[in-house]
Backbone and ligand atoms as CSV (ligand in chain L), in Angstrom:
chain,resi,resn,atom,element,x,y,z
A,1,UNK,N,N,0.845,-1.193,0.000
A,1,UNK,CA,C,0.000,0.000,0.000
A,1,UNK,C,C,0.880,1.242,0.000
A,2,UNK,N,N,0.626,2.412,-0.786
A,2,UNK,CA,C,1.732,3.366,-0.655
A,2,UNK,C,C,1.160,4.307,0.215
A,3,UNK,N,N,2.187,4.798,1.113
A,3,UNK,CA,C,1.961,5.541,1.913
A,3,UNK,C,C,1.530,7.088,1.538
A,4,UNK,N,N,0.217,7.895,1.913
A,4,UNK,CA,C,-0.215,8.938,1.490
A,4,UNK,C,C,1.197,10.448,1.217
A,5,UNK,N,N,1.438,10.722,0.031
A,5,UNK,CA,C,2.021,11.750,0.803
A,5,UNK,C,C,2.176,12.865,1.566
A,6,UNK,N,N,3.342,12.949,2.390
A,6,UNK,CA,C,3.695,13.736,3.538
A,6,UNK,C,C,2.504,15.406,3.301
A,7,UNK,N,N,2.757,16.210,1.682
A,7,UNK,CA,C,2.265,16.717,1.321
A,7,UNK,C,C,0.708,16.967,1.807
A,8,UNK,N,N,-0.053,15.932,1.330
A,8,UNK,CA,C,-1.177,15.551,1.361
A,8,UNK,C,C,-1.459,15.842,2.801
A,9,UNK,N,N,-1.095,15.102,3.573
A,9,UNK,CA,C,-1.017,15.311,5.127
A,9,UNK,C,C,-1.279,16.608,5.440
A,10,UNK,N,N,-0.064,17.340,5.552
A,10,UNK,CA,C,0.170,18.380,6.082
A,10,UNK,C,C,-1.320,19.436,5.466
A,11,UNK,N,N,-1.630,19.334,3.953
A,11,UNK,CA,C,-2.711,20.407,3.270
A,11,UNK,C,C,-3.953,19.669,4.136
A,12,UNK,N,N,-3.941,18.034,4.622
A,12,UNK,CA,C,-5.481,18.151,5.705
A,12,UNK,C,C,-5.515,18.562,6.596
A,13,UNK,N,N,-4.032,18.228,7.362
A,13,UNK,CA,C,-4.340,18.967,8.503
A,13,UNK,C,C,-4.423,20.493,8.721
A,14,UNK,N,N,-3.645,20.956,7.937
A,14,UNK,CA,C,-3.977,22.401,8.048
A,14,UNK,C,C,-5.390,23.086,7.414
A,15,UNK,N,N,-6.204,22.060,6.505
A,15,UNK,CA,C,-7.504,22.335,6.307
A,15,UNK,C,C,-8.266,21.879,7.585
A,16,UNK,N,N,-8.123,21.063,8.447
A,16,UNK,CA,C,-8.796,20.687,9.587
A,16,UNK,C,C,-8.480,22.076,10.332
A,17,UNK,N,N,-7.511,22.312,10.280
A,17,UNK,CA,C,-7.441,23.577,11.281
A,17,UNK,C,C,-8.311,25.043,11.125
A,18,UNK,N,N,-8.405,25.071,9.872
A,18,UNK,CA,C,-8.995,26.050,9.230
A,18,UNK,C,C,-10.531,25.749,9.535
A,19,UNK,N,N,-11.100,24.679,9.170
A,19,UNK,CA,C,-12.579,24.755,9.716
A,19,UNK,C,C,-13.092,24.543,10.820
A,20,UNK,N,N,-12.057,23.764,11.660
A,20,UNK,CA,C,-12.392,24.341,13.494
A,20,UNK,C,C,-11.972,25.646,13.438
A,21,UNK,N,N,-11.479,26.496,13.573
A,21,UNK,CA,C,-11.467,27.831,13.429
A,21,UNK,C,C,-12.580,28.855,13.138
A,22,UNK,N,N,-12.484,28.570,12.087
A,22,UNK,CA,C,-14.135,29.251,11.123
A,22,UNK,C,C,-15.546,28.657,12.170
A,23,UNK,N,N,-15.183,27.237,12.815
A,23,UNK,CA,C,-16.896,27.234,13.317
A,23,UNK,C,C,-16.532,27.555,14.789
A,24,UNK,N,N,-15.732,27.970,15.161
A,24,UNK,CA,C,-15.629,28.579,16.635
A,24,UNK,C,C,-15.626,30.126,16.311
A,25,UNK,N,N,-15.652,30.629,15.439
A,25,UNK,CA,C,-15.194,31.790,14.878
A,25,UNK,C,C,-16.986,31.992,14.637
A,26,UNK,N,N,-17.543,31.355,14.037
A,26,UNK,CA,C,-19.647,31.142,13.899
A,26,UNK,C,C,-19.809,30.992,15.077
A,27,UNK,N,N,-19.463,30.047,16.116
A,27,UNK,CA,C,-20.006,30.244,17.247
A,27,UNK,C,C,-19.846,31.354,18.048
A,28,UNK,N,N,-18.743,32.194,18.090
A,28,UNK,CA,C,-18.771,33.547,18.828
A,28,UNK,C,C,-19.476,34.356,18.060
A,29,UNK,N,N,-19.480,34.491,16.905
A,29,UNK,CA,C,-20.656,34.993,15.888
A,29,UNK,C,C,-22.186,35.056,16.590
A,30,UNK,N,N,-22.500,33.752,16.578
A,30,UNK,CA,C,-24.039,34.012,17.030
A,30,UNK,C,C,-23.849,33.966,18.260
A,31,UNK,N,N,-24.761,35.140,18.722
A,31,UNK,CA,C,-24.496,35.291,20.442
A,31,UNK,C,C,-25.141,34.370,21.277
A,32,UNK,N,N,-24.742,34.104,22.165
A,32,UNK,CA,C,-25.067,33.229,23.332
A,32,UNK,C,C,-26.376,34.087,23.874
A,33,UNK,N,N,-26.883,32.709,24.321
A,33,UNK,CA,C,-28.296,32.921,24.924
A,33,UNK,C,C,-28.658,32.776,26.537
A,34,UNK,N,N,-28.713,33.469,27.271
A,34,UNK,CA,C,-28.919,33.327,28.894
A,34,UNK,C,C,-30.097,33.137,29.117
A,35,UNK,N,N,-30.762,32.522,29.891
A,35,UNK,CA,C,-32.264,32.556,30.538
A,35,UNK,C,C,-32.100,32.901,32.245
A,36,UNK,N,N,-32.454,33.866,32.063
A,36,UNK,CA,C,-32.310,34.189,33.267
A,36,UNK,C,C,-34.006,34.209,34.221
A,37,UNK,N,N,-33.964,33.389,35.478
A,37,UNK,CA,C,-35.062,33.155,36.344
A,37,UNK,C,C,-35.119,34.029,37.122
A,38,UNK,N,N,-36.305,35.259,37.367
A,38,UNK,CA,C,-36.760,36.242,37.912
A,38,UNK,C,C,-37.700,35.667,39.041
A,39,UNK,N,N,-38.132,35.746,40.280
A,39,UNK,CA,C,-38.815,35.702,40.735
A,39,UNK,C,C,-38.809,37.260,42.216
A,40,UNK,N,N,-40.235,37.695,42.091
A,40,UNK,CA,C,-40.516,38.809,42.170
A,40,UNK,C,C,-41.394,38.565,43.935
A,41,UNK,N,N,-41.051,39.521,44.272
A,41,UNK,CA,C,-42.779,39.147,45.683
A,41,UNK,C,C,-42.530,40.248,46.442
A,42,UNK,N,N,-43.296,40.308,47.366
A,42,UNK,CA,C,-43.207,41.990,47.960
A,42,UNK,C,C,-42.482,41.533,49.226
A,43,UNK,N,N,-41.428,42.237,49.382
A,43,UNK,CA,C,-40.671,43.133,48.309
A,43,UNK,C,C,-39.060,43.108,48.161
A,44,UNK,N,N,-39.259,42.248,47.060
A,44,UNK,CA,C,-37.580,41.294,47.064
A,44,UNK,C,C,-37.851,40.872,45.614
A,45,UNK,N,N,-36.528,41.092,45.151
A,45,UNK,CA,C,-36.614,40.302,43.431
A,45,UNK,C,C,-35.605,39.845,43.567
A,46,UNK,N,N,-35.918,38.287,43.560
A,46,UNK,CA,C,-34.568,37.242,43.401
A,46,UNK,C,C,-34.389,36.810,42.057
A,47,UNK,N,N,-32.880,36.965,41.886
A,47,UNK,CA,C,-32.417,36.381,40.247
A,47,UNK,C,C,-31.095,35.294,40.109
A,48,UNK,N,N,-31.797,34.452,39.560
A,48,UNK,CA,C,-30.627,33.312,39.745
A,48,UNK,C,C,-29.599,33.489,39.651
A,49,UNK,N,N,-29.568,33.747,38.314
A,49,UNK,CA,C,-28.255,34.141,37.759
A,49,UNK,C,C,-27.388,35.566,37.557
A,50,UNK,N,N,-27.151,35.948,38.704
A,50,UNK,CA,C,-26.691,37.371,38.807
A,50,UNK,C,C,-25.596,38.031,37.934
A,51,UNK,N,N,-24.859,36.878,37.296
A,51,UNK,CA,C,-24.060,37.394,36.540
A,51,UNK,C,C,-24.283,36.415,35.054
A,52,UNK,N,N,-24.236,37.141,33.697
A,52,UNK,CA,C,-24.752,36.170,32.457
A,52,UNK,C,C,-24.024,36.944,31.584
A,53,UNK,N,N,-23.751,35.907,30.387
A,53,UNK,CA,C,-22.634,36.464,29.510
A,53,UNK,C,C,-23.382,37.380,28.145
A,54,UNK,N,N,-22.839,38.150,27.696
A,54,UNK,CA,C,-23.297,39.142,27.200
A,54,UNK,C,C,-24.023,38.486,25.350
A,55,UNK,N,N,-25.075,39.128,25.126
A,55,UNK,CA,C,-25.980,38.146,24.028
A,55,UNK,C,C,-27.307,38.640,23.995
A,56,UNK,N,N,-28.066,37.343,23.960
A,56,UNK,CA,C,-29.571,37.639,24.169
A,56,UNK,C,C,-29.828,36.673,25.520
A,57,UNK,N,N,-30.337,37.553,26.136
A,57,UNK,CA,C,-30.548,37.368,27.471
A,57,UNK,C,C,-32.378,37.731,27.509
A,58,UNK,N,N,-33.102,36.203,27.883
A,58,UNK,CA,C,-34.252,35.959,27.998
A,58,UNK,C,C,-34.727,35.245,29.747
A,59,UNK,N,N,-35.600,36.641,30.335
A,59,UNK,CA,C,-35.757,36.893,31.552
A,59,UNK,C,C,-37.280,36.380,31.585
A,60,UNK,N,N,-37.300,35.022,32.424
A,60,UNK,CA,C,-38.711,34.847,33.063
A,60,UNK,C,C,-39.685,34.970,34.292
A,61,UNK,N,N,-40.051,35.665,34.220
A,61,UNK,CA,C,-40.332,36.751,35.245
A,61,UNK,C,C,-41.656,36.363,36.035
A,62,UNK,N,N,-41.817,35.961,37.053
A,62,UNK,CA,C,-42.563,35.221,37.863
A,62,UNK,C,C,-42.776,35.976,38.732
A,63,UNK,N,N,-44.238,36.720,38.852
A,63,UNK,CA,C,-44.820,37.327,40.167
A,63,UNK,C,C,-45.631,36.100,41.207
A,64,UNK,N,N,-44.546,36.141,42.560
A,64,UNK,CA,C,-45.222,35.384,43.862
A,64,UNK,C,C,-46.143,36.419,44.670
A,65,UNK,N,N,-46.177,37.302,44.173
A,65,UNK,CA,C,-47.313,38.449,44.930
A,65,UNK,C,C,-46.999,38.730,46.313
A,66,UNK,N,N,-48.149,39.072,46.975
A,66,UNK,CA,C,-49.419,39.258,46.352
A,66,UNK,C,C,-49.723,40.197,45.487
A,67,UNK,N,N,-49.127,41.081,45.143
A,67,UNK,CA,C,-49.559,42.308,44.471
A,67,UNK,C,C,-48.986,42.557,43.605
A,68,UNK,N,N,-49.139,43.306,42.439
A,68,UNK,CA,C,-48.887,42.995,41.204
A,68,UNK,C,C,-47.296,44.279,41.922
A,69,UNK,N,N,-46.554,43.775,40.685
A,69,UNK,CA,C,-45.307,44.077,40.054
A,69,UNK,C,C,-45.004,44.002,38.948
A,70,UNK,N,N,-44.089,44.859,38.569
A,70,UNK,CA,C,-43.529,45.556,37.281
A,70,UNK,C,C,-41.826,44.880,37.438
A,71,UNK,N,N,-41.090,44.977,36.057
A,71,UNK,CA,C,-40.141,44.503,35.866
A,71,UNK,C,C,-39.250,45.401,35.155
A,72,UNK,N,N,-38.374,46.293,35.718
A,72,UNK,CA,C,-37.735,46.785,34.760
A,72,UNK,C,C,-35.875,46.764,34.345
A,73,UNK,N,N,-35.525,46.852,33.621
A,73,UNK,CA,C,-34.043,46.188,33.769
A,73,UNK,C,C,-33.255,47.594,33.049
A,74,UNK,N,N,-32.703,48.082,33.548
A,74,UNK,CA,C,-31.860,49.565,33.738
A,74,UNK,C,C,-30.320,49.183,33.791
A,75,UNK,N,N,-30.040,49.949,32.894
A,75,UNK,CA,C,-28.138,50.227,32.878
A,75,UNK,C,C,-27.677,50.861,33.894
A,76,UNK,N,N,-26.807,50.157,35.004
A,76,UNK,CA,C,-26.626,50.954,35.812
A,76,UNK,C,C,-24.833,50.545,36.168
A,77,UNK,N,N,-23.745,51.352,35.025
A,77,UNK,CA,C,-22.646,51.566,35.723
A,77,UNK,C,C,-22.220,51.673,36.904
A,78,UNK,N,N,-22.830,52.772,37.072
A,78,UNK,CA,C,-22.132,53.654,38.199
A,78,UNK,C,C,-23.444,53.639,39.384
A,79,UNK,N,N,-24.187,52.643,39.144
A,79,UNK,CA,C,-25.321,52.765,40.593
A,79,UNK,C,C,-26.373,53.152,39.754
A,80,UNK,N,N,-27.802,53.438,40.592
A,80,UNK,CA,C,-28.808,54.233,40.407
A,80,UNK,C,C,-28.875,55.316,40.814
A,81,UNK,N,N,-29.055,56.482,40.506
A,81,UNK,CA,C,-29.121,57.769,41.489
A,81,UNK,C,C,-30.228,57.256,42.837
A,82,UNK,N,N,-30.061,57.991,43.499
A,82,UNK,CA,C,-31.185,58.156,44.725
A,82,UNK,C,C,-32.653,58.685,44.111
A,83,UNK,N,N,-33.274,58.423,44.499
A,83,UNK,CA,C,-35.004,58.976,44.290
A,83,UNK,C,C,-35.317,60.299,44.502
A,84,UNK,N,N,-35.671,61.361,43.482
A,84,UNK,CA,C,-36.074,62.242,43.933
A,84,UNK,C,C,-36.464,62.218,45.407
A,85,UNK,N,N,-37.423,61.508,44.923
A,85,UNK,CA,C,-38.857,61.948,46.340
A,85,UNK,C,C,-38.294,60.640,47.425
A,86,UNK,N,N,-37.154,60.119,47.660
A,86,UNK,CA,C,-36.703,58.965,48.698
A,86,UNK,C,C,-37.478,58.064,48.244
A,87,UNK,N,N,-38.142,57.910,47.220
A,87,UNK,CA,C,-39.431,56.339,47.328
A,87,UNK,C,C,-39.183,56.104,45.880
A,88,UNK,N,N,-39.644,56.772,44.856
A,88,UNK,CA,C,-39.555,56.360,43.458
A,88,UNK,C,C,-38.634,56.938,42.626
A,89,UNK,N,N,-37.522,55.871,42.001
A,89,UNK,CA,C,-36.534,56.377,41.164
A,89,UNK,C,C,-37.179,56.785,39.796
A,90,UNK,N,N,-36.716,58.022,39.388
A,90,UNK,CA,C,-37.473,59.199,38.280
A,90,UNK,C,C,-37.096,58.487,37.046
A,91,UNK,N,N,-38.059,57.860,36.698
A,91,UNK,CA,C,-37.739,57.160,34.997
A,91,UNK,C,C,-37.774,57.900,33.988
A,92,UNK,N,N,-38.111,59.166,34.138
A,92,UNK,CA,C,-37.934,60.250,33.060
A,92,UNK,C,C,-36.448,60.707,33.007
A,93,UNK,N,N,-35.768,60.728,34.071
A,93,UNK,CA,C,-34.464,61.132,33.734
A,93,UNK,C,C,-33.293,60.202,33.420
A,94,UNK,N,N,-33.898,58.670,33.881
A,94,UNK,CA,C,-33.315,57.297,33.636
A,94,UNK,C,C,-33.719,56.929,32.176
A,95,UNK,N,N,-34.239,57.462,31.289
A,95,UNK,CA,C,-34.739,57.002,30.496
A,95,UNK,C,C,-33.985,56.585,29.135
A,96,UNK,N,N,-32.833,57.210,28.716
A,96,UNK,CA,C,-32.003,56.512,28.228
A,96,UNK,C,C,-31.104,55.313,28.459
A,97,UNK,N,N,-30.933,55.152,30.173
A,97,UNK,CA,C,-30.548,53.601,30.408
A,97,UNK,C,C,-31.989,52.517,30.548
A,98,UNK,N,N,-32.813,52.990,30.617
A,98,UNK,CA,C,-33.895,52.133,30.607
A,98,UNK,C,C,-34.088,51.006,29.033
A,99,UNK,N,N,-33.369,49.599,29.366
A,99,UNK,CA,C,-32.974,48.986,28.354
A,99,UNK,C,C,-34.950,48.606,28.049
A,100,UNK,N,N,-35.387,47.875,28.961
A,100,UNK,CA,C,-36.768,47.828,28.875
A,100,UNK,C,C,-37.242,47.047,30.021
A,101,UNK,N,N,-38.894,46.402,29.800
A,101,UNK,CA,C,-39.396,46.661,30.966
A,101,UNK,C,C,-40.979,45.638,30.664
A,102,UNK,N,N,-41.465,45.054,31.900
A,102,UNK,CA,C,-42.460,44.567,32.076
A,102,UNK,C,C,-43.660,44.672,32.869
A,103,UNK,N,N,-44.779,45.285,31.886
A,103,UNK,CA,C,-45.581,46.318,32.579
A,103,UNK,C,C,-45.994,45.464,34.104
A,104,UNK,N,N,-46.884,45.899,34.765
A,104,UNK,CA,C,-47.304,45.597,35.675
A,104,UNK,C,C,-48.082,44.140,36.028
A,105,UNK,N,N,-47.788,43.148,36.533
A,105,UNK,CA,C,-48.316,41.710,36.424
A,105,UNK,C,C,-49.057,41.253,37.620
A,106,UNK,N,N,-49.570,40.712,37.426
A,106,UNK,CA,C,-50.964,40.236,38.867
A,106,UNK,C,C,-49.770,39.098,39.711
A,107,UNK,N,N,-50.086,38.338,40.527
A,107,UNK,CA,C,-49.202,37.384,41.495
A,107,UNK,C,C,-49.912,36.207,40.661
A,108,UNK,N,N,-48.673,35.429,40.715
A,108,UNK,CA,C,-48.915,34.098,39.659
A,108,UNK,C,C,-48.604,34.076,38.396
A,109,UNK,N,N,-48.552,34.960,37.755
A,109,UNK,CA,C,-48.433,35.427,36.509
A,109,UNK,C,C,-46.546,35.231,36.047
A,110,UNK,N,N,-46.157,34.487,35.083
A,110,UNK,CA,C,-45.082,34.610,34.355
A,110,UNK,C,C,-45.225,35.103,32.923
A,111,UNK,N,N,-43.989,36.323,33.126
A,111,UNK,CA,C,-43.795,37.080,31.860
A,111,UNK,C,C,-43.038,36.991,31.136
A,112,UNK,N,N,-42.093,36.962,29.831
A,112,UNK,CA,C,-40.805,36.840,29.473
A,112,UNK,C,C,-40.718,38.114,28.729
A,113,UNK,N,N,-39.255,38.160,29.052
A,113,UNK,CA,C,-38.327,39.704,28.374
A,113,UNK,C,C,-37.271,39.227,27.674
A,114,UNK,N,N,-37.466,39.334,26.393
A,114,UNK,CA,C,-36.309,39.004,25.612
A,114,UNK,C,C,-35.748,40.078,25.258
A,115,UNK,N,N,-34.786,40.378,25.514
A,115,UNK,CA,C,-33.566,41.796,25.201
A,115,UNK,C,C,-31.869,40.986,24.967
A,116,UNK,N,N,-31.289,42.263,24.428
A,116,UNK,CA,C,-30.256,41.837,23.586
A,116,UNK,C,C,-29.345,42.330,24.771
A,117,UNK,N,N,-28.369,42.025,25.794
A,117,UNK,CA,C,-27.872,42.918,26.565
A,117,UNK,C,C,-26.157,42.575,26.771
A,118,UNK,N,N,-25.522,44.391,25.872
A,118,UNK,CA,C,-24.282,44.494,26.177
A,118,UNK,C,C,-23.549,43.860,27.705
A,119,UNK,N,N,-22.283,44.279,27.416
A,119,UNK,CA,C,-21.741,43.347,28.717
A,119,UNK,C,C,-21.911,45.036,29.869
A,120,UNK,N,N,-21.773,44.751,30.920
A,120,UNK,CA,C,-21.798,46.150,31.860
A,120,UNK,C,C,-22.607,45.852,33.056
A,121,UNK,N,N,-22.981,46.683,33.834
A,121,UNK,CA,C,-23.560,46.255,35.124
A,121,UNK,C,C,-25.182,46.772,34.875
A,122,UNK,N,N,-26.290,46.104,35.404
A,122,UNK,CA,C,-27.847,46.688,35.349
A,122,UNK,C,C,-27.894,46.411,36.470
A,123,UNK,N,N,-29.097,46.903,36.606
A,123,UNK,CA,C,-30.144,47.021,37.891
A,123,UNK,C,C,-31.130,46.406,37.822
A,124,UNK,N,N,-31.452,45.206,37.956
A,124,UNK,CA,C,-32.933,45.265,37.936
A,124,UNK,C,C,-34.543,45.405,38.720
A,125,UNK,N,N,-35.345,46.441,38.543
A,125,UNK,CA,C,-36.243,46.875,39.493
A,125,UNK,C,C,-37.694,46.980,39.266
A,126,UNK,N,N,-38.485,47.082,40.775
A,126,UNK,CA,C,-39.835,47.381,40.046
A,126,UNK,C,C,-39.803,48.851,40.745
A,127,UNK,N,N,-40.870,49.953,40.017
A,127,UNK,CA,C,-40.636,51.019,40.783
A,127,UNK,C,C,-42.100,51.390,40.743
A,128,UNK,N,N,-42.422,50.192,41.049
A,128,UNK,CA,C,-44.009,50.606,41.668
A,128,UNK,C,C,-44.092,51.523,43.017
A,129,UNK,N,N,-45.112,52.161,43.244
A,129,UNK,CA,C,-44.993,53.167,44.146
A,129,UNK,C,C,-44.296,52.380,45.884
A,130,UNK,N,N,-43.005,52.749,46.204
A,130,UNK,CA,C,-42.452,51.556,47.333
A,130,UNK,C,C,-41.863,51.323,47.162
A,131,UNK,N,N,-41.930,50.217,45.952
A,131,UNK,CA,C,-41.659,49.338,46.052
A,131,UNK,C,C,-39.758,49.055,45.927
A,132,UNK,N,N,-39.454,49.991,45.345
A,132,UNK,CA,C,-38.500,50.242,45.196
A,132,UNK,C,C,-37.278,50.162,46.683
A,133,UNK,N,N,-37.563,51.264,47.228
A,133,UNK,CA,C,-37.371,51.262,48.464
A,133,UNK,C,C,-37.445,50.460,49.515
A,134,UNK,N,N,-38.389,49.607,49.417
A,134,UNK,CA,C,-39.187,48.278,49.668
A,134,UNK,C,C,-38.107,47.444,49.663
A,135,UNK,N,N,-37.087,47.156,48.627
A,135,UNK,CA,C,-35.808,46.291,48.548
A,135,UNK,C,C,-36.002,46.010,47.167
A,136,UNK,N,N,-37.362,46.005,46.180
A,136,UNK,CA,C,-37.168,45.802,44.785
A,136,UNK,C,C,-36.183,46.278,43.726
A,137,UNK,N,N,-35.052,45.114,44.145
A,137,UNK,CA,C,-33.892,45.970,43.335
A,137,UNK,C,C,-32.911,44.857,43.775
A,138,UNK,N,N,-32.350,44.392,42.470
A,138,UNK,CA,C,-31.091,43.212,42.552
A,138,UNK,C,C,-30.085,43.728,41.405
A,139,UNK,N,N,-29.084,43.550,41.216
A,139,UNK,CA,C,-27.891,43.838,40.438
A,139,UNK,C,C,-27.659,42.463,39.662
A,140,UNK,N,N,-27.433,43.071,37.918
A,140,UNK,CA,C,-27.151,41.568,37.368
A,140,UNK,C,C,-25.873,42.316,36.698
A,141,UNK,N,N,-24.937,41.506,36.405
A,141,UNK,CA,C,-23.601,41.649,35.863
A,141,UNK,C,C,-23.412,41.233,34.749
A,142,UNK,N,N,-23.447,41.830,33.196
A,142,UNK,CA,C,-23.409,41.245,31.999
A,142,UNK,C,C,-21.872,41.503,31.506
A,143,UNK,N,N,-20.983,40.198,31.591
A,143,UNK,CA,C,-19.496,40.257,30.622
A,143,UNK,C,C,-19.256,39.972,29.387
L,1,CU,CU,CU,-43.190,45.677,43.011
């Protein structure tokens, strides 16, 4: 049997190299997907996964009540400012980090938020009247 030549060799393996490359090169391409588990109740928002890698990040958002809550997920570098009024943080002046948000939900109720989210630090809160202040407010870490 004659042995393949050396040639030959070397042009597969260096074609093997080339298309692991290219599909790790597609896989950082399409962004990674987080699911991140929200659960909400007065007045505490627990999130599993506090820190998730940067992509599309899909938030399921579970009100334990009793009372309805809102979901909102805010860019927050450098913190949240303080509240005007000590109780509700001013979403009119937050409103360019305000990535987005889940209107107001009854207890029992699961919502999902699919958003695309850079790497950086958020906030995530409800700023129902309180509630805020209340403790509604956890930090998620996107790298
Ligand atoms: Cu609330």
């Amino acid at each position: 049997m004659r042995r393949p030549p050396l040639v030959a060799c070397a042009v597969l393996i260096g074609l093997t190299f080339i298309v692991a490359a290219l599909v790790s090169r597609k896989a950082d391409a399409t962004s990674t997907t987080s699911v991140v588990r929200v659960t909400e109740r007065d007045f505490h928002i627990g999130v599993v996964h506090g820190r998730i890698r940067a992509g599309t990040v899909i938030f399921r958002v579970t009100n334990r009540g009793p009372v309805e809550h809102e979901f909102i997920v805010i860019r927050a570098d450098h913190g949240l400012p303080m509240p005007p009024d000590g109780i509700t943080l001013d979403e009119d002046a937050l409103e360019k980090s305000i990535v987005d948000a889940v209107e107001p939900a009854p207890a029992g109720e699961t919502n999902v938020l699919r958003l695309s989210l850079k790497r950086g630090r958020y906030e995530v809160v409800c700023n129902m009247f309180g509630h805020y202040m209340g403790g509604m407010h956890a930090r998620l870490v996107v790298q």
